[in-house]
C-alpha positions in Angstrom: 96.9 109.1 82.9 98.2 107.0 80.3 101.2 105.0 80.5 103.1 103.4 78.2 106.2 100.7 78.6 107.8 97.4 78.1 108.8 94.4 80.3 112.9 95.0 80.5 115.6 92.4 82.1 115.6 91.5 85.8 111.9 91.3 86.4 111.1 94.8 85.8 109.4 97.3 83.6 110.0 100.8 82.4 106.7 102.7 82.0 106.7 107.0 81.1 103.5 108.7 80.9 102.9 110.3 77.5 102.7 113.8 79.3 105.6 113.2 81.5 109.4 113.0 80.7 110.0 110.6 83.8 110.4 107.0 83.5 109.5 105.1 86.0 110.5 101.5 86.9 108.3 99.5 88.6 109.4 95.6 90.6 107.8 92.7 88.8 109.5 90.1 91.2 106.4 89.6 92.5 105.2 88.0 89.5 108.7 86.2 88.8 107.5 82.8 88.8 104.6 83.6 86.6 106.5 85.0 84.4 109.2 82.0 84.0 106.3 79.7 83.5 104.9 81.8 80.6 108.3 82.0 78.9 108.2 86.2 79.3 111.4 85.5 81.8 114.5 83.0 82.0 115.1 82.2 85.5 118.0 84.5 85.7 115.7 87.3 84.8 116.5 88.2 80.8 113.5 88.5 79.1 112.2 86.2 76.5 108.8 87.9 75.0 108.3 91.6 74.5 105.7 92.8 77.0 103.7 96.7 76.7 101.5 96.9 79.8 99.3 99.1 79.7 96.8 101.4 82.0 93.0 101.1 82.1 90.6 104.1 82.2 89.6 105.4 85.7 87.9 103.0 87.9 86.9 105.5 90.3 86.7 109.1 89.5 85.8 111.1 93.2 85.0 114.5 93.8 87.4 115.5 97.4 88.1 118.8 98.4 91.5 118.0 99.0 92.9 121.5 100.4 89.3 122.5 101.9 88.9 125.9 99.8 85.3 124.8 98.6 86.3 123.9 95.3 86.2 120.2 94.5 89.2 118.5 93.1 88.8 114.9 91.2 90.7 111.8 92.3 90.9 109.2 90.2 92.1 105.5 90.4 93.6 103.7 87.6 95.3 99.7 87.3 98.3 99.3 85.5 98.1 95.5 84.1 101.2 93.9 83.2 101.5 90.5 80.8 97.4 90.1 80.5 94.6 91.8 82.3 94.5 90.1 85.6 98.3 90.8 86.1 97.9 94.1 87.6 101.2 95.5 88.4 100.4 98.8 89.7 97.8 100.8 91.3 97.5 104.9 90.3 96.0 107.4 92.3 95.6 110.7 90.5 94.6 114.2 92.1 93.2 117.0 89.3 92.5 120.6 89.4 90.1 122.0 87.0 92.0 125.6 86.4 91.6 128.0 83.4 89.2 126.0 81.4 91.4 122.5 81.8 91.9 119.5 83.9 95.2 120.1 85.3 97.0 116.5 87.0 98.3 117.9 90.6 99.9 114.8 91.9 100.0 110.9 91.0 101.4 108.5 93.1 101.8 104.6 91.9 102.2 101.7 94.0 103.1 98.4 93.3 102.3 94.6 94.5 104.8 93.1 97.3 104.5 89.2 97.3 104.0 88.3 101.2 
């Protein structure tokens, strides 16, 4: 999957995968403070520096038999990185179906960092 975005007001960003119609918005207050010390955020949230994350290749790419037909599906696990490469602001897990001669996506779910 390959998503594309920018950083937007109030610690956030909007990201829509290029085969997908649906933005998400994913919670950067985790990173707030990070951000206001790099000048990408004011502390009231506006933002100050355009910001594109952007998702790296799979990291993991597993064969699982996810509805125990026989037939192997492919999971695959993918970082979304936010202001630089260590600022990983969400984690992807993909589920694919090879069907008619394609890889078919079945399901993505994306999480994203809590600051504890």
């Amino acid at each position: 999957m390959n998503f594309e975005g920018k950083f937007v007001n109030g610690f956030k960003a909007e990201l829509q995968e290029a085969n997908f119609k649906k933005v998400i918005t994913i919670d950067l207050s985790a990173f707030k403070e990070l951000y206001i010390e790099s000048k990408i955020y004011d502390s009231n949230g506006k933002i100050l520096e355009k910001v594109e994350p952007w998702t790296d290749p799979f990291s993991v790419l597993e064969p699982i038999d996810i509805d125990g037909d026989g037939v192997y599906e492919l999971k695959g696990f993918q970082a979304i990185s936010g202001a630089f490469h260590a600022n990983r602001i969400s984690d992807l897990i993909s589920l694919w179906k090879y069907e008619n001669g394609k890889w078919k996506i079945k399901e993505a779910k994306y999480s994203t960092t809590l600051d504890l």
